[in-house]
C-alpha positions as CSV (number, residue, x, y, z in Angstrom):
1,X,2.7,-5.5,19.3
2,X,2.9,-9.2,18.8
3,X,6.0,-11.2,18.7
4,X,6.2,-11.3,14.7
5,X,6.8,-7.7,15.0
6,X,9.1,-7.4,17.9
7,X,11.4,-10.2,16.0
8,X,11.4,-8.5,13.3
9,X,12.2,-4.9,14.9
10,X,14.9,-6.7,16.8
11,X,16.4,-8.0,13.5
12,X,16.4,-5.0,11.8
13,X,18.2,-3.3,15.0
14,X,21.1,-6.0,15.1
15,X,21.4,-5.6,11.2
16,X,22.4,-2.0,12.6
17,X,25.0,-3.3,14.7
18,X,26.9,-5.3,12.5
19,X,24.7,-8.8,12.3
20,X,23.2,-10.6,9.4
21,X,19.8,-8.9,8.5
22,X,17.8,-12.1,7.5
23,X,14.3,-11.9,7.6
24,X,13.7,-15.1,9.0
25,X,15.1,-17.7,6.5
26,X,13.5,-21.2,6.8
27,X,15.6,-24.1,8.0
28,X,15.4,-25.9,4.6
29,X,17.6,-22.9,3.5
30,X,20.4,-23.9,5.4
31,X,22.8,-24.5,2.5
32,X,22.2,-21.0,1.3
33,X,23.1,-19.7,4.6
34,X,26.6,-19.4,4.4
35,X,26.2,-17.4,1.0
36,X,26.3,-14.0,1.3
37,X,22.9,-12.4,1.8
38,X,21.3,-10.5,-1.0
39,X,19.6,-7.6,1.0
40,X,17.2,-5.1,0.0
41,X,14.8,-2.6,2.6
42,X,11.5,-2.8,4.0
43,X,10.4,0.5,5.7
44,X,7.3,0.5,7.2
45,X,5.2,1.3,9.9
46,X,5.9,-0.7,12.7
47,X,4.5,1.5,15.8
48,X,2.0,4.7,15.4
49,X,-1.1,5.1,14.6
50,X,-0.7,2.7,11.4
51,X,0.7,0.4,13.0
52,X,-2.0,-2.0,12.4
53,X,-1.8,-2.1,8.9
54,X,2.1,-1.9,8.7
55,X,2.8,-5.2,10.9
56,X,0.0,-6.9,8.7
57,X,2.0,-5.4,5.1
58,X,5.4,-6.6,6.7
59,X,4.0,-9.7,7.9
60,X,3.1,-10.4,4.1
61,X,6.8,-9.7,3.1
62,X,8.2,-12.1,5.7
63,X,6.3,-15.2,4.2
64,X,7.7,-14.2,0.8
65,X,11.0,-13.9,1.9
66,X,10.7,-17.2,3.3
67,X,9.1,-19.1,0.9
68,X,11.9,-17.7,-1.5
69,X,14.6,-19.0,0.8
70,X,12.5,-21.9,1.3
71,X,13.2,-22.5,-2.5
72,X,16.6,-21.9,-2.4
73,X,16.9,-18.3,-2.3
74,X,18.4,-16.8,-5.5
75,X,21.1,-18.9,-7.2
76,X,21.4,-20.7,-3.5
77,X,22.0,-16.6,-1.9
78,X,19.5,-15.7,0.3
79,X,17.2,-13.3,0.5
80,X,17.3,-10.7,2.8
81,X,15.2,-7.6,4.3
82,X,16.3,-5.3,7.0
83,X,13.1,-4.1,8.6
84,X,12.8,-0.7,9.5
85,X,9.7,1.1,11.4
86,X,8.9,5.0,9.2
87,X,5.8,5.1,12.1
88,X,4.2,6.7,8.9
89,X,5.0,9.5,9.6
90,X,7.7,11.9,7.3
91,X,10.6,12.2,9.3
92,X,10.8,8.9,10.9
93,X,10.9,7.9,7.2
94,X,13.8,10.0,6.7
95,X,15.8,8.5,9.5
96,X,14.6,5.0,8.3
97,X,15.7,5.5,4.3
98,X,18.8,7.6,5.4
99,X,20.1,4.2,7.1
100,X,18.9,2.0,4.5
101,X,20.8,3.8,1.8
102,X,23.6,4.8,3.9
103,X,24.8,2.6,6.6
104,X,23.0,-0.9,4.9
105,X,23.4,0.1,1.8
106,X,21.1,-1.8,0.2
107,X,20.4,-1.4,-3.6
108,X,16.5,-0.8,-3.4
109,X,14.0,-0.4,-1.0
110,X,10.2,-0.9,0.0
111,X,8.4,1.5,1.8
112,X,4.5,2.9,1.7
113,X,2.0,5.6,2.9
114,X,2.4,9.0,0.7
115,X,4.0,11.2,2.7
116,X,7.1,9.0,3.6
117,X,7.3,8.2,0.2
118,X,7.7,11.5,-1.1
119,X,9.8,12.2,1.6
120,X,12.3,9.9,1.7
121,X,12.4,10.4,-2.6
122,X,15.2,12.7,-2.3
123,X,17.3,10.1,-0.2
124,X,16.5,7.3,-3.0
125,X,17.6,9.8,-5.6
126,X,20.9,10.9,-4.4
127,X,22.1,8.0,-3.1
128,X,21.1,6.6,-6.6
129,X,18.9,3.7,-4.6
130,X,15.7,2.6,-6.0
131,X,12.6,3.4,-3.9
132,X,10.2,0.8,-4.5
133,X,6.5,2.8,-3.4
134,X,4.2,-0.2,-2.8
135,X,0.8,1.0,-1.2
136,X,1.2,4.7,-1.6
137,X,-1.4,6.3,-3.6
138,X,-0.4,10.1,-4.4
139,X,-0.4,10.9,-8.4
140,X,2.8,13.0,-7.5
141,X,4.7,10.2,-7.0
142,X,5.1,9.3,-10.5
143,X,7.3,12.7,-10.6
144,X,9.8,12.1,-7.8
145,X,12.6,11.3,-9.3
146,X,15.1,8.8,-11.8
147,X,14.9,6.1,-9.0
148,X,11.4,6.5,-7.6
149,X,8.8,4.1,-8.9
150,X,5.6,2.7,-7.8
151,X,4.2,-1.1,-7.9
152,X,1.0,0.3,-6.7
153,X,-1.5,1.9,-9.1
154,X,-2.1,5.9,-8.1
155,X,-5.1,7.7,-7.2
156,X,-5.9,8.7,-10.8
157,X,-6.2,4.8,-11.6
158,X,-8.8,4.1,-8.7
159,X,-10.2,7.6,-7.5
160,X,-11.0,8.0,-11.8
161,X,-12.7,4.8,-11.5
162,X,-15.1,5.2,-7.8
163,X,-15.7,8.7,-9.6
164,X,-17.2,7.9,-13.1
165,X,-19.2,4.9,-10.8
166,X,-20.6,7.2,-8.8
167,X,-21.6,9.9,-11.6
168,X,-22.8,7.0,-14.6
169,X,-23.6,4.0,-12.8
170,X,-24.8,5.3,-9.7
171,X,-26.1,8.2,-11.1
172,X,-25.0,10.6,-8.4
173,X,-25.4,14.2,-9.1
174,X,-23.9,15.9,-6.1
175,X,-20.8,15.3,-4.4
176,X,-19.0,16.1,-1.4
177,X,-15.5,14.9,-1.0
178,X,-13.7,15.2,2.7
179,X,-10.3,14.5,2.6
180,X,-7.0,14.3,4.8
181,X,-4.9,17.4,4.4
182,X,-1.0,15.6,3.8
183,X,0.0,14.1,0.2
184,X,-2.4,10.9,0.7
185,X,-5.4,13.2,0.3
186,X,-5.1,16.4,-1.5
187,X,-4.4,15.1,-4.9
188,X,-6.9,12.4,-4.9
189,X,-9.8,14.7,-3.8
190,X,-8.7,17.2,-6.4
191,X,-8.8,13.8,-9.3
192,X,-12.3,12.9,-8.0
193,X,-13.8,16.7,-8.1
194,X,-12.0,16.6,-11.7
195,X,-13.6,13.4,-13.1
196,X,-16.8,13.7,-11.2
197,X,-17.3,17.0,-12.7
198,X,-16.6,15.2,-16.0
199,X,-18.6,13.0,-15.9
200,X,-21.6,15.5,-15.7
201,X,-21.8,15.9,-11.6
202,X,-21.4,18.4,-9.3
203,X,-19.1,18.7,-6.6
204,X,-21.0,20.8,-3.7
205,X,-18.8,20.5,-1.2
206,X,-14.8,20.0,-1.1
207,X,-13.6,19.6,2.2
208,X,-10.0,19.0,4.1
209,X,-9.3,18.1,8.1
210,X,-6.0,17.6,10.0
211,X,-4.4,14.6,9.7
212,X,-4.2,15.1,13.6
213,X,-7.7,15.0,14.3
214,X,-10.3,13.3,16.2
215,X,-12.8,15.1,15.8
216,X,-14.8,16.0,12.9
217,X,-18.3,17.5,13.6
218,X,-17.2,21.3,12.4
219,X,-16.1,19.8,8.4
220,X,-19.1,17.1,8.4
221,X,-21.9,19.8,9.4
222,X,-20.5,22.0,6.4
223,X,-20.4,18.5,4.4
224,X,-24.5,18.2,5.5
225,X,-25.5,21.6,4.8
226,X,-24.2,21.0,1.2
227,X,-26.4,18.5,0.8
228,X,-24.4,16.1,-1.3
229,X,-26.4,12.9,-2.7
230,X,-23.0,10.7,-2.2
231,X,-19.6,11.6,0.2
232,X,-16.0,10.4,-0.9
233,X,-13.7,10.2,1.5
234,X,-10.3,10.6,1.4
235,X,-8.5,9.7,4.4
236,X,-5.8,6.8,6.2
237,X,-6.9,3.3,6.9
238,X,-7.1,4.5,10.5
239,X,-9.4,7.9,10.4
240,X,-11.6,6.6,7.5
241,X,-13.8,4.5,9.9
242,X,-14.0,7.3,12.4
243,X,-15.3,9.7,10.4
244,X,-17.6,7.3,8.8
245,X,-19.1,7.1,12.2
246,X,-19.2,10.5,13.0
247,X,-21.4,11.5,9.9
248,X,-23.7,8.5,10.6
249,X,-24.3,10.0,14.1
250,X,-24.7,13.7,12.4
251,X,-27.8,11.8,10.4
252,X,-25.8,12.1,7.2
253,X,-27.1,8.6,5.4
254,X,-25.9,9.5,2.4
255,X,-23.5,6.5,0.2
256,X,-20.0,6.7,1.2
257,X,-17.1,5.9,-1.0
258,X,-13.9,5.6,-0.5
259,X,-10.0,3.9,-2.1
260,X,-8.5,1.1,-0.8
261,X,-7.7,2.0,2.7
262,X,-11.3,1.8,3.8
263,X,-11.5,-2.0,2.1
264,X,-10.6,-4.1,5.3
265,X,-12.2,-6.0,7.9
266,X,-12.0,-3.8,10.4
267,X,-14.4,-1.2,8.9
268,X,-17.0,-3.5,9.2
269,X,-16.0,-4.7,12.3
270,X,-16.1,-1.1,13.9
271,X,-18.7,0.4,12.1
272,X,-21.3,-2.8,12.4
273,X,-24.8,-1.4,10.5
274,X,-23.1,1.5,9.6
275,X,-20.9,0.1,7.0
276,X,-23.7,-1.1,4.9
277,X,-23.6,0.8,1.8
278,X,-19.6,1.6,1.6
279,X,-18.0,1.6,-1.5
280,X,-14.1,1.1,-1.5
281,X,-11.7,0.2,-4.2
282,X,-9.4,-2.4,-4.4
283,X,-6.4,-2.7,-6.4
284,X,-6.0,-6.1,-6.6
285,X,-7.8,-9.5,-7.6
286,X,-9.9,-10.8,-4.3
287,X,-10.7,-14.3,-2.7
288,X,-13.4,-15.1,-5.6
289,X,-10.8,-14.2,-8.6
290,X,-7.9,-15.5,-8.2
291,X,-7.2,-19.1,-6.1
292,X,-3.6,-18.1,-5.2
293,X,-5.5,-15.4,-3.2
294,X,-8.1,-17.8,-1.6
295,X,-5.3,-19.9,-0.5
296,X,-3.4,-16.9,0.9
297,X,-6.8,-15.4,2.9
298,X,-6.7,-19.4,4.1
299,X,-3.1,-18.9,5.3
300,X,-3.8,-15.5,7.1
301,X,-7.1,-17.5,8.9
302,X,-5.4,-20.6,9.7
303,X,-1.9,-19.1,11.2
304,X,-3.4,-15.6,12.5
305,X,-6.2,-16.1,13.4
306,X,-8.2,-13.3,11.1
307,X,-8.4,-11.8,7.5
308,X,-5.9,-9.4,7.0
309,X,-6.1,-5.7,7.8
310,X,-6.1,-3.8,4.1
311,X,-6.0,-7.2,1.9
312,X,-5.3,-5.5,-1.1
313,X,-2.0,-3.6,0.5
314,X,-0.5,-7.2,1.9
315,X,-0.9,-8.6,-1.4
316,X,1.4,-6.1,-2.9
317,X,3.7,-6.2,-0.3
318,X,4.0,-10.1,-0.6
319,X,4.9,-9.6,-4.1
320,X,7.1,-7.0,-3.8
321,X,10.5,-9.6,-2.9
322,X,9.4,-11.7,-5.3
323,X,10.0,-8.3,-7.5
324,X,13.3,-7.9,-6.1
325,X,14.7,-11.1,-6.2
326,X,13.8,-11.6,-10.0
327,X,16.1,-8.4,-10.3
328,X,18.8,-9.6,-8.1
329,X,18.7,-12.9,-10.1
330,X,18.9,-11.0,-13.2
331,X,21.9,-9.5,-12.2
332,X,23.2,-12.6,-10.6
333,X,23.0,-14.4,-13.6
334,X,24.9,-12.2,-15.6
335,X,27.2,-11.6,-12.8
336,X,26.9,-7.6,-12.5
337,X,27.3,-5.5,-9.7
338,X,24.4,-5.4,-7.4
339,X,24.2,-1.6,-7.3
340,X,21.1,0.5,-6.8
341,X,22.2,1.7,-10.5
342,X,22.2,-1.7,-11.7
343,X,19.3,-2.6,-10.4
344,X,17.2,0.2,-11.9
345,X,18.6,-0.7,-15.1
346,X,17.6,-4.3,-14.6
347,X,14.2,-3.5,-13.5
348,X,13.4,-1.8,-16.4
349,X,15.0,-3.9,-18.7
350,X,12.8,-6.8,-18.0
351,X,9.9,-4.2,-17.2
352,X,7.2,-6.8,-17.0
353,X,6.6,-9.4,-14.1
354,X,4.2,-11.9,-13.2
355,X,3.7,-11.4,-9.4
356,X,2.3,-14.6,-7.3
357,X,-0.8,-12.3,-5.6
358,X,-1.4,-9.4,-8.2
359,X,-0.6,-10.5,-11.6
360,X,1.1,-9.1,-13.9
361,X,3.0,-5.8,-13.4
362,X,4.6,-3.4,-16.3
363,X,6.5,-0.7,-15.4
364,X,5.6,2.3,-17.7
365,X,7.6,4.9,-19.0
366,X,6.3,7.6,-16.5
367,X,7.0,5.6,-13.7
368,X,3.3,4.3,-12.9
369,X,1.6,1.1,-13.2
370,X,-2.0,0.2,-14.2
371,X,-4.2,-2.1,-13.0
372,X,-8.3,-3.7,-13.4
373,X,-10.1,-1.4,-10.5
374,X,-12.1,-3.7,-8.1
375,X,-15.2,-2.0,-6.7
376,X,-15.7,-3.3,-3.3
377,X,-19.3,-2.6,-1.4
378,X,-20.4,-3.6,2.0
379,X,-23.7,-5.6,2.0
380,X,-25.2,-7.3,4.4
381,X,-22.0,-6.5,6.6
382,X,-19.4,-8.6,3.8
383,X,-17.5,-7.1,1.3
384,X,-18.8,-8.5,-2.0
385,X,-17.4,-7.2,-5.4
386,X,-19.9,-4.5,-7.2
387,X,-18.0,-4.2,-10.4
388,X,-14.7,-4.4,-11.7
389,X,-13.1,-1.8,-14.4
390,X,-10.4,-1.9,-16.6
């Protein structure tokens, strides 16, 4: 764990005990200081098995916060976010929200991966605080609840689009989709089966495995007797690689796609040869689209050290306090109450925003978002962009 994180933990724990929960605020935000702190939540994985990806995500939300402090904060109040670690896992998240609503009680909070989101839903909806989903991919989460909404397209945005690819432009006629058996990956595998069958395919193998495993030989030989022409996989930022690997080593040389977890750096990094070929979506505008992204990519390779672990995830957790302070200077402005009630209303009163990393961002009526799908392939062991829909 580096020393980014372990601040950050230790903030969130003294927020617990009674202290200021300031994610970092810049020195040049000294007058704003003394105002009170306009806090919202950031739960995310901190430690676990997704750890990687969760210090990277909340890494991206620190340099918001402190760039909006850096500017003055929000009517000279500063931002704040009290960190807490979910581990990605379900009841951690619980724990995490429970606080959050409860003890902090902050008016809205961010948090990520499917199954925390849609466990910690019932939390956000009785305590009447808005759960901001900002990575999470599960269709279901569009029906969680009056104060549950997502900043992240869901699977039937992306997994419609790798699908339809794969059938009409790749001209794939028989699929096999392995997927992880929690809410991340039973409702997109059933979406791609759905519009791969659509679109004229066939889907000749549908296959789950624990989200505890380590091992997949027994699912992939079932996967290779099928004799599939292309494999979608399903899975966590983590897994995805490894079982990329594994089919390799089982002979399977078959195209692989995959959603945005498997678009990162490391992939490549672990996979070498064996990434050549992946397809991956990406919800948001890359390096060569948009230059507030190329100067961000710069940032991460300049102060880091590296590219971020799952671009496309940091980028919407970067924009997701720029989100919540436009609300809380919404409500600021004309001096209301910042409740979690209030700031639903507010959020969907002004319903659109234009986010520094992902553009613009409309909040529809069913609680989902849409987004241009970025198809992502691994050639010559770089991601380059294949084709972009919508």
């Amino acid at each position: 764990m580096d020393a980014t994180t372990i601040s950050l933990r230790r903030r969130s724990l003294l927020a617990g005990a009674g202290a200021v929960g300031i994610a970092a605020l810049a020195p040049s935000a000294a007058k704003a200081q003394a105002a009170t702190p306009l806090r919202f939540g950031l739960a995310m994985p901190l430690t676990g098995s997704q750890a990687t990806y969760g210090q990277d995500q909340v890494r991206a939300a620190q340099w918001a916060v402190d760039e909006i402090n850096k500017a003055g904060g929000i009517n000279g109040k500063p931002l704040a976010a009290i960190v807490l670690d979910t581990q990605a896992d379900a009841q951690t998240g619980i724990q995490a929200a429970t606080r959050l609503a409860s003890v902090e009680k902050v008016p809205a909070f961010v948090t990520a991966w499917s199954d925390v989101v849609k466990a910690v839903a019932p939390i956000a909806n009785d305590s009447k605080v808005v759960e901001l989903s900002v990575g999470a991919n599960s269709a279901e989460i569009a029906k969680l609840g009056d104060y549950v909404y997502t900043t992240f397209p869901l699977a039937d945005v992306d997994i419609t689009a790798v699908a339809r690819y794969a059938a009409t432009t790749l001209q794939k006629k028989r699929a096999a989709v392995l997927y992880i058996n929690n809410e991340t990956g039973t409702v997109a595998a059933e979406i791609y089966r759905n519009v791969f069958t659509k679109a004229g395919g066939t889907v000749v193998a549908h296959e789950s495995y624990d989200p505890k495993a380590t091992d997949w030989t027994g699912t992939l030989l079932k996967v290779r007797i099928a004799q599939p022409d292309i494999i979608h996989i399903q899975g966590l930022v983590a897994d995805t690689p490894q079982v990329i690997a594994q089919l390799r080593q089982l002979g399977m040389t078959q195209p692989v796609s995959s959603y945005s977890a498997a678009y990162n750096p490391k992939l490549i990094q672990q996979l070498g040869a064996a990434a050549n070929g992946v397809i991956a979506t990406s919800l948001a505008p890359g390096v060569n689209n948009s230059p507030a992204v190329a100067a961000y990519v710069e940032r991460w390779k300049k102060e880091v050290g590296r590219e971020p672990n799952g671009l496309p995830y940091t980028q919407y957790l970067y924009d997701a306090p720029y989100l919540v302070a436009a609300v809380f200077k919404s409500l600021d402005d004309k001096k209301i109450a910042i409740t979690g009630e209030n700031f639903r209303t507010e959020m969907l009163a002004i319903r659109t925003f234009e986010l520094p990393l992902t553009g613009k961002l409309i909040f529809a009526d069913d609680h989902t978002v849409s987004k241009p799908v970025y198809l992502m392939e691994v050639r010559n062991g770089a991601w380059v962009q294949a084709a972009v829909v919508g």
